[in-house]
N, C-alpha and C positions, 0 to 999 in steps of 0.2 A: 731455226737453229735453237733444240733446247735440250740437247744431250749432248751432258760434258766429256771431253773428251778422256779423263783422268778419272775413274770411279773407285779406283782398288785403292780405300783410304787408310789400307792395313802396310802398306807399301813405304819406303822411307821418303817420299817425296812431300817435302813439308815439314812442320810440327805441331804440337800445338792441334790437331786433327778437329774439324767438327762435323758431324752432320746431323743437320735438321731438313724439317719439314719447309715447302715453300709453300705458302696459302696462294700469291701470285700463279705461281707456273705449277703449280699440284703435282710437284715431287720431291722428292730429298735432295736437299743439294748437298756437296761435298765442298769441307774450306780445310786452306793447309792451313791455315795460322789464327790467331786468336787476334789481329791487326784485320786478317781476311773473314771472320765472323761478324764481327764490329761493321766493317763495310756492308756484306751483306744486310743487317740489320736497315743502314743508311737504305740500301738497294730496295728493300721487301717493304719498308715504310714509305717510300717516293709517291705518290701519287699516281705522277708524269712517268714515272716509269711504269712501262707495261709489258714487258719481256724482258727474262735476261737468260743469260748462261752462264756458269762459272768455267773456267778452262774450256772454252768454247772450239778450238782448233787450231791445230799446227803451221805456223807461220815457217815457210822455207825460203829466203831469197838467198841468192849473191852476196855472198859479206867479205869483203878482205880478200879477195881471189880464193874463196870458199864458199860451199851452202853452210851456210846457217839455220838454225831453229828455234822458236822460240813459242810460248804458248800465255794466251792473254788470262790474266787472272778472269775477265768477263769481259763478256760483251753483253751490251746494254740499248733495249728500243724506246726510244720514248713516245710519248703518244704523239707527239708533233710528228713522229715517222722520221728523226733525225739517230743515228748509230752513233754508237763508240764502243769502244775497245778500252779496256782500264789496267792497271797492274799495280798491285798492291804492294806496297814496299814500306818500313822504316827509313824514315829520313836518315841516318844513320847509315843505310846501306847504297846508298846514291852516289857514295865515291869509291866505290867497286869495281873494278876493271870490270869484271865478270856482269855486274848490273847493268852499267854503265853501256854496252855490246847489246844487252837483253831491252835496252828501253832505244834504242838503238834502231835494232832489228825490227820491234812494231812501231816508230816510227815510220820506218820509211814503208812497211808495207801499207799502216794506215794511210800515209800520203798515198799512195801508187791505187788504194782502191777507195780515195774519195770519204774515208773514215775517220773521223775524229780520234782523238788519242790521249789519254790525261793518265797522270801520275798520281796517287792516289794514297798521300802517308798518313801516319798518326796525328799527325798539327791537323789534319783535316776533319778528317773518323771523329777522334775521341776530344776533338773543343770544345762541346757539348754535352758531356759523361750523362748529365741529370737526365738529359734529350734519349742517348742511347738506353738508359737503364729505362724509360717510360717504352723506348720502343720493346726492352727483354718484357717486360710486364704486360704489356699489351697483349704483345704475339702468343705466351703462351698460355694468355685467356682466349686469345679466339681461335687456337689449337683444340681448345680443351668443346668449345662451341661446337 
């Protein structure tokens, strides 16, 4: 699993747009938000982390006497061989009907296929700013390598 499923980053989905290079997975990855570049940075700096995907695949179960859909910000291999599934949110947007249904939906599919599942906001990403700004500096020396 290493083609996202969401690439047309000219599209309204999202804002905030990025796309770089992955030194990891040796392709361009595509992020809707500037909360979801910050994470990637965390993602592409992990050590332990050895695959990922951004918008990895379409979630459909049962919701509320309806299919539902939903699409994970990433999914995530570690080298131990353990998975997750991630979504990127402001804390701020966690009392969202509409989020609230979306973190919801990959729950209970993570439950149902044995998959980890973590919520992923700014208290997290950016507690660290000095951390994140050595990882921008980093990466776009060993881009340039």
């Amino acid at each position: 699993m290493n083609k996202p499923l969401v690439t047309n980053i000219s599209n309204k989905y999202g804002n905030n747009r990025w796309k770089s290079k992955s030194l990891k997975i040796d392709r361009e990855v595509f992020l809707y938000s500037d909360l979801e570049y910050d994470n990637w940075l965390t993602v592409e700096c992990n050590p332990s982390i050895v695959n990922f995907c951004e918008q990895p695949f379409l979630i459909k179960i049962p919701y509320n006497n309806t299919i539902r859909t939903s699409i994970p910000d990433m999914w995530i291999l570690y080298d131990n061989g353990d998975e997750e599934i991630v979504e990127v949110k402001y804390s701020n947007d966690l009392t969202k009907n509409k989020v609230k249904e979306q973190i919801e939906i990959q729950q209970l599919w993570a439950t149902k296929n044995c998959i980890r599942h973590r919520i992923v906001t700014e208290r997290e990403v950016r507690e660290n700013r000095l951390l994140l700004s050595n990882y921008k500096s980093l990466l776009s020396i060993l881009k340039k390598c």
